[in-house]
C-alpha positions in Angstrom: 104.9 94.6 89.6 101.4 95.5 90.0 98.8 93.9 87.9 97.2 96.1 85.7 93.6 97.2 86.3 90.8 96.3 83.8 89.9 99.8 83.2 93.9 100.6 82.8 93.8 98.4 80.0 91.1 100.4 78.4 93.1 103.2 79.0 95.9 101.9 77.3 94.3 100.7 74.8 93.1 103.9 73.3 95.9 106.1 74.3 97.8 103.7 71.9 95.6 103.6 69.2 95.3 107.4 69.4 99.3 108.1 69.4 99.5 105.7 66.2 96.8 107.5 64.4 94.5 104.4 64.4 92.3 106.7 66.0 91.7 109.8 64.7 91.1 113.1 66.0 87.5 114.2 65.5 86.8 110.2 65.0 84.0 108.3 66.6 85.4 105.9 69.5 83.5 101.9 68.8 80.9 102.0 71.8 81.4 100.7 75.1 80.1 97.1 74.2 82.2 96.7 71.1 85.5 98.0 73.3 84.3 95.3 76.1 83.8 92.6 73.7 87.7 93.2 72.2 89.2 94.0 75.5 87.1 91.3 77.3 86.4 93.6 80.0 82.4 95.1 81.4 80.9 98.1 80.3 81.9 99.4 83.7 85.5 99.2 83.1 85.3 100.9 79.7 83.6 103.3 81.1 86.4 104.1 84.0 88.8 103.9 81.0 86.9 106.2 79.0 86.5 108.7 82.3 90.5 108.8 82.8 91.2 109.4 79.0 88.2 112.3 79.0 90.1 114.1 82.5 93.6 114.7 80.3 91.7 116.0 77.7 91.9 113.1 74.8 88.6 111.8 74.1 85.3 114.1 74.4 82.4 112.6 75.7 78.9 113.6 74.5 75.8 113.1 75.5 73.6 110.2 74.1 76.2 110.8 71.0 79.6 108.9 71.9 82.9 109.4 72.6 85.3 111.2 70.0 88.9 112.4 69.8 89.9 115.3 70.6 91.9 117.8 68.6 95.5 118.3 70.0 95.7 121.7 70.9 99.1 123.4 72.3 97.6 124.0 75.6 96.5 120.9 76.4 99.5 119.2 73.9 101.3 117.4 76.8 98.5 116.4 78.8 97.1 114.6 75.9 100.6 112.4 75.3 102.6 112.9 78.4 100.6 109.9 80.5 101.8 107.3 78.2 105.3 107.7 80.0 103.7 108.6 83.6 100.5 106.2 84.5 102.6 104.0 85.3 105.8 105.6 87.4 105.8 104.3 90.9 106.1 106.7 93.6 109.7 106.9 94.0 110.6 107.6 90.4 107.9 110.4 90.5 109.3 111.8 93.3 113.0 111.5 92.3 111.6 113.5 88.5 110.1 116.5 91.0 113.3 117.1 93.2 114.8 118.1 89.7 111.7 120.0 88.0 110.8 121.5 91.8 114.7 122.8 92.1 114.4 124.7 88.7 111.0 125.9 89.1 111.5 127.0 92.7 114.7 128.8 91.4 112.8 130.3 88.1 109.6 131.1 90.7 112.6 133.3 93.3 113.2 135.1 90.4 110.4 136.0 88.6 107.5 135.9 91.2 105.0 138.8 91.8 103.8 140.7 95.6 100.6 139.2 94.5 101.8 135.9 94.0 104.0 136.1 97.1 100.6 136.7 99.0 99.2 134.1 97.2 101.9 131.3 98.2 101.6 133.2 102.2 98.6 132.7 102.1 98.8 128.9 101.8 101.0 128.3 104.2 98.8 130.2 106.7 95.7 127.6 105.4 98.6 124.2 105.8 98.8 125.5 109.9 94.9 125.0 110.4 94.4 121.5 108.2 93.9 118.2 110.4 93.3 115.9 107.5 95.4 114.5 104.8 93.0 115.6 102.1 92.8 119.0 102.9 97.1 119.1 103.2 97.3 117.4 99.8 95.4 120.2 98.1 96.9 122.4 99.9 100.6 120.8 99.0 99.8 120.6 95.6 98.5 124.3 95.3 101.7 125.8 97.1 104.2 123.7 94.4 102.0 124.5 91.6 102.2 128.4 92.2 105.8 128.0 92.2 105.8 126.4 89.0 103.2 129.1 87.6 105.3 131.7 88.5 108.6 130.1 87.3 107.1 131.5 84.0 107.8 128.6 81.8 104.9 127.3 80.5 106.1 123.9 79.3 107.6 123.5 83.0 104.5 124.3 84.4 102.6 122.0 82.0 104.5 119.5 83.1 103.9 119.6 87.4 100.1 119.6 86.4 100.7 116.5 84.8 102.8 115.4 87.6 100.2 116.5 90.0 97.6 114.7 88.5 99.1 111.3 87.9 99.7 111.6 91.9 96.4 112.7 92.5 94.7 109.7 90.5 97.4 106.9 90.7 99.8 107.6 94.0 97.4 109.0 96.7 98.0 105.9 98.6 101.6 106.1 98.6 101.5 110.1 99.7 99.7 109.3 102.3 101.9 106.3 103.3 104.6 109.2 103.8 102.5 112.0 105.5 101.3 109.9 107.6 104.7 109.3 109.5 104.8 112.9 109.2 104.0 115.9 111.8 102.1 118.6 110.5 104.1 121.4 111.9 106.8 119.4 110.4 105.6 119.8 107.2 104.4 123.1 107.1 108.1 124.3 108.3 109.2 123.0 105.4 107.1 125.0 103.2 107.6 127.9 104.9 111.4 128.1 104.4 111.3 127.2 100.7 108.3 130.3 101.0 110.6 132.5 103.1 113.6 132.4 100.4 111.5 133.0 97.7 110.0 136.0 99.0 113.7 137.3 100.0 114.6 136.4 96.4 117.5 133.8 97.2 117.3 131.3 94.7 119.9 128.9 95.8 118.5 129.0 99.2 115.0 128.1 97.7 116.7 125.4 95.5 118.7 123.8 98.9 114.7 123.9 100.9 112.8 122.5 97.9 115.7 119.6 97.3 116.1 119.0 101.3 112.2 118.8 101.7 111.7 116.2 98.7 114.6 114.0 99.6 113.6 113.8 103.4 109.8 112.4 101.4 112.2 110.1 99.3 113.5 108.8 102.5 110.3 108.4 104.5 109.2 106.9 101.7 111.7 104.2 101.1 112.1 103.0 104.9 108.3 103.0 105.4 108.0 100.5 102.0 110.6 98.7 103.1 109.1 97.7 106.4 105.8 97.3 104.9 107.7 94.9 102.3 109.6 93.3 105.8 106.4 93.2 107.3 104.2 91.3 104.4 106.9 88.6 104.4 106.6 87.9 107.6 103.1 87.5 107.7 103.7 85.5 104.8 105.9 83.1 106.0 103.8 82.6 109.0 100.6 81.3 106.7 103.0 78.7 105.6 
């Protein structure tokens, strides 16, 4: 298991506080000295803390005037609670969670998408056959599933990928790049263009059999290039000894 960062703990700290109603919304946060002094951490790490729990929307900074807590509203309801369960889900658990949420979305999205949104998710894949970096193919990646989910026109499903999305944007990078990088890019962008292709023609199991096929094939990248990483630290290990 990994060893939890200083600025996690922040994170965690508040977050549980909040949920229990220790904190209170609209309540002043204890400033960044008093929350190092009782988590034994710097300044720099409350602050980090502070910085993740202001991005989903929990605490509000303000200027020269503290940190307070924020108001659950139904848009941002999810967001707010959510990351207590997902911050820390390792890669292949997150992945395993999309292949079901991407199948229904991708299913709801066949049905119920627009000829504006179909240019929209074209449009995308045209932009994934000119990338060269993994950056640029991440955002891309995450804008393509994202639409889907957006026009799967459930809102609580699509609350949910953003969260998704942004757990692996923030905590997993390393371990989406781990798998793309094993990857070819015109590989990858044939992928996305057959889930695209059913979806425009409107065949939802079709959609449903790409979107599965193209997140198990990651699940599978993913677990044979950990594995040899794992196979690969123990050796070195073993040698030092």
């Amino acid at each position: 298991m990994n060893k939890k960062s200083k600025s996690q703990k922040v994170y965690d700290y508040i977050e549980e506080l909040v949920i229990s109603g220790e904190f209170k919304a609209g309540e002043r946060l204890p400033s960044e000295a008093r929350l190092g002094d009782i988590l034994n951490v710097s300044r720099v790490s409350v602050r980090a803390g502070i910085e993740k729990l202001s991005a989903i929307g929990l605490v509000t900074k303000k200027k020269g005037g503290g940190t307070y807590v924020n108001k659950p509203k139904s848009e941002n309801y999810l967001s707010v609670f959510t990351p207590t369960l997902l911050h820390n889900t390792d890669y292949l658990e997150m992945m395993e969670i999309r292949r079901a949420l991407d199948s229904l979305s991708v299913q709801l999205c066949a049905k119920n998408i627009t000829n504006a949104g179909m240019r929209k998710l074209g449009s995308i894949i045209e932009e994934m056959e000119t990338v060269h970096n993994e950056f640029d193919f991440f955002e891309l990646d995450k804008k393509f599933h994202l639409l889907i989910s957006k026009y799967s026109k459930n809102r609580f499903l699509h609350n949910i990928h953003l969260i998704i999305w942004d757990v692996l944007q923030k905590t997993l990078r390393s371990n989406y790049n781990l798998v793309t990088q094993q990857e070819r890019t015109n590989d990858r962008v044939e992928e996305h263009r057959n889930i695209y292709d059913a979806i425009i023609n409107q065949d939802e199991d079709l959609a449903r059999i790409y979107t599965v096929r193209h997140l198990e094939r990651i699940i599978d990248t993913f677990e044979c290039e950990y594995n040899e990483a794992y196979h690969q630290a123990v050796q070195e290990e073993k040698k030092k000894q």
